[in-house]
N, C-alpha and C positions, 0 to 999 in steps of 0.2 A: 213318851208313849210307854203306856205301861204292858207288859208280857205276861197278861194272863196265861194259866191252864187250864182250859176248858177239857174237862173230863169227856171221855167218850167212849163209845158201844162201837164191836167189833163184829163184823161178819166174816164167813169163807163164801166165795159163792166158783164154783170152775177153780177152786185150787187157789185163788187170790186174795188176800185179806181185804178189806174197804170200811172206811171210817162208817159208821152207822150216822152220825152226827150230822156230817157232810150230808149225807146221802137224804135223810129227815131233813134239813135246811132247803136243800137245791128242790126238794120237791114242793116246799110248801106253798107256793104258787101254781102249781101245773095241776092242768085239768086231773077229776079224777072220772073213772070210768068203772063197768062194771064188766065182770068175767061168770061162765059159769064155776061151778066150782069142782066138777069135775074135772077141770082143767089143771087144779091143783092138787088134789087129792094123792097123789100118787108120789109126792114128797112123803106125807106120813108112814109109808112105808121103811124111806130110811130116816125117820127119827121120831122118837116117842116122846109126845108132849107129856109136861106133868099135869098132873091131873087134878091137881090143886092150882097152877096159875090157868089151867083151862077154864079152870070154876071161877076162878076172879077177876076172866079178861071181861073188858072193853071193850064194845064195837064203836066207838065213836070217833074210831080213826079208820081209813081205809089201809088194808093190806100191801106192802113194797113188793112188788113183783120185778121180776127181770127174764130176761132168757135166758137158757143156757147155751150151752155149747151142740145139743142137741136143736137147739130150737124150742125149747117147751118152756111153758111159764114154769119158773119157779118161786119159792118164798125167802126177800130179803129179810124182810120184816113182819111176824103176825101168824106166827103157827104156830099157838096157843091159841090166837082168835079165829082162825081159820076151823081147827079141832071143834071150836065151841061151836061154829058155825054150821060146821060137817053134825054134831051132835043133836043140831038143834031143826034140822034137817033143811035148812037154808039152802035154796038151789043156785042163787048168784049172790056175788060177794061184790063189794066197792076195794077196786085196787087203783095205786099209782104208780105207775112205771119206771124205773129205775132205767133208764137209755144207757150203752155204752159211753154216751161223755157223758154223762155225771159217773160212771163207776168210775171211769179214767182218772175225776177230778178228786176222787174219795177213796183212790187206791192207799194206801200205807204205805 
Protein backbone atom coordinates (compact mmCIF):
# COMPACT_ATOMS: atom_id res chain seq x y z
CA UNK A 1 0.00 0.00 0.00
CA UNK A 2 1.32 3.01 -1.06
CA UNK A 3 1.45 6.57 1.44
CA UNK A 4 0.32 9.18 -0.63
CA UNK A 5 0.17 12.97 0.30
CA UNK A 6 -2.82 14.41 -0.36
CA UNK A 7 -2.30 18.14 -0.17
CA UNK A 8 -4.87 20.12 1.97
CA UNK A 9 -6.74 23.43 2.94
CA UNK A 10 -6.81 24.65 6.36
CA UNK A 11 -9.37 26.47 8.35
CA UNK A 12 -9.76 28.20 12.19
CA UNK A 13 -13.17 27.91 13.16
CA UNK A 14 -13.63 28.57 17.55
CA UNK A 15 -9.97 28.74 17.94
CA UNK A 16 -9.41 24.91 16.24
CA UNK A 17 -7.67 24.12 13.16
CA UNK A 18 -9.76 21.52 10.65
CA UNK A 19 -8.52 19.89 7.55
CA UNK A 20 -10.74 21.64 4.79
CA UNK A 21 -10.22 18.40 2.60
CA UNK A 22 -11.73 16.20 5.19
CA UNK A 23 -14.41 18.44 5.67
CA UNK A 24 -15.26 19.06 1.53
CA UNK A 25 -15.16 14.86 1.32
CA UNK A 26 -17.48 14.02 4.44
CA UNK A 27 -19.91 16.54 2.86
CA UNK A 28 -20.18 15.47 -0.50
CA UNK A 29 -23.15 13.40 0.06
CA UNK A 30 -25.15 15.34 2.57
CA UNK A 31 -28.30 17.17 1.75
CA UNK A 32 -27.80 20.71 0.87
CA UNK A 33 -30.07 23.44 2.07
CA UNK A 34 -30.53 26.96 1.90
CA UNK A 35 -30.06 30.01 4.61
CA UNK A 36 -30.86 33.54 4.43
CA UNK A 37 -28.07 35.37 3.99
CA UNK A 38 -28.35 37.75 6.47
CA UNK A 39 -27.63 34.96 8.67
CA UNK A 40 -24.10 35.23 7.48
CA UNK A 41 -23.27 38.43 6.82
CA UNK A 42 -21.99 39.55 9.90
CA UNK A 43 -18.78 37.43 9.50
CA UNK A 44 -17.61 39.99 6.81
CA UNK A 45 -17.24 42.22 9.47
CA UNK A 46 -14.23 40.37 10.89
CA UNK A 47 -12.54 39.69 7.51
CA UNK A 48 -12.23 41.40 4.13
CA UNK A 49 -12.71 39.47 1.17
CA UNK A 50 -10.25 40.28 -1.84
CA UNK A 51 -11.85 41.73 -4.10
CA UNK A 52 -10.48 40.18 -7.01
CA UNK A 53 -11.13 36.43 -5.92
CA UNK A 54 -14.78 37.96 -5.17
CA UNK A 55 -14.75 38.85 -8.79
CA UNK A 56 -13.71 35.38 -9.95
CA UNK A 57 -15.69 33.26 -7.47
CA UNK A 58 -18.11 30.50 -8.31
CA UNK A 59 -21.51 29.68 -7.26
CA UNK A 60 -21.67 26.24 -8.36
CA UNK A 61 -20.81 25.03 -5.08
CA UNK A 62 -22.79 25.58 -1.89
CA UNK A 63 -21.33 27.49 1.02
CA UNK A 64 -19.71 25.15 4.39
CA UNK A 65 -21.50 26.57 7.25
CA UNK A 66 -21.08 25.60 10.92
CA UNK A 67 -22.04 26.95 14.30
CA UNK A 68 -20.11 28.63 16.46
CA UNK A 69 -19.75 28.81 19.97
CA UNK A 70 -22.38 31.44 20.07
CA UNK A 71 -24.79 29.47 18.12
CA UNK A 72 -24.65 31.49 14.97
CA UNK A 73 -23.88 30.30 11.50
CA UNK A 74 -20.69 30.81 10.38
CA UNK A 75 -18.46 30.50 7.09
CA UNK A 76 -16.12 27.37 6.79
CA UNK A 77 -15.88 27.60 3.48
CA UNK A 78 -17.07 30.39 0.65
CA UNK A 79 -16.56 33.99 1.77
CA UNK A 80 -15.46 35.29 -1.28
CA UNK A 81 -18.79 33.58 -2.64
CA UNK A 82 -20.90 34.61 -0.08
CA UNK A 83 -19.31 38.59 -0.75
CA UNK A 84 -20.22 37.95 -4.40
CA UNK A 85 -23.44 36.95 -3.30
CA UNK A 86 -23.96 39.79 -0.62
CA UNK A 87 -22.89 42.19 -3.91
CA UNK A 88 -25.11 40.72 -6.21
CA UNK A 89 -27.91 41.29 -3.84
CA UNK A 90 -28.86 37.49 -3.40
CA UNK A 91 -31.24 37.14 -0.56
CA UNK A 92 -30.65 33.15 0.11
CA UNK A 93 -27.60 31.38 -0.31
CA UNK A 94 -27.19 27.03 -0.77
CA UNK A 95 -25.06 25.94 2.25
CA UNK A 96 -23.90 22.60 3.63
CA UNK A 97 -23.40 21.92 7.25
CA UNK A 98 -20.35 21.23 8.74
CA UNK A 99 -21.96 18.96 12.19
CA UNK A 100 -19.64 18.79 15.24
CA UNK A 101 -18.64 15.11 14.08
CA UNK A 102 -17.31 15.86 10.97
CA UNK A 103 -15.33 18.97 12.57
CA UNK A 104 -14.29 16.21 15.20
CA UNK A 105 -13.22 13.79 12.31
CA UNK A 106 -11.18 16.93 10.42
CA UNK A 107 -9.58 18.29 13.44
CA UNK A 108 -5.58 18.56 12.84
Amino acid sequence: MSSAIVPYDTFTHDGVVYNLTVVRYMLRSQPMFVLPINKLTWVLAFDTPDPERVRLSKHRYPLIVARDKKNRWTIVDGLHRLERYRQKGVKIVPVKLATPEILALAKV
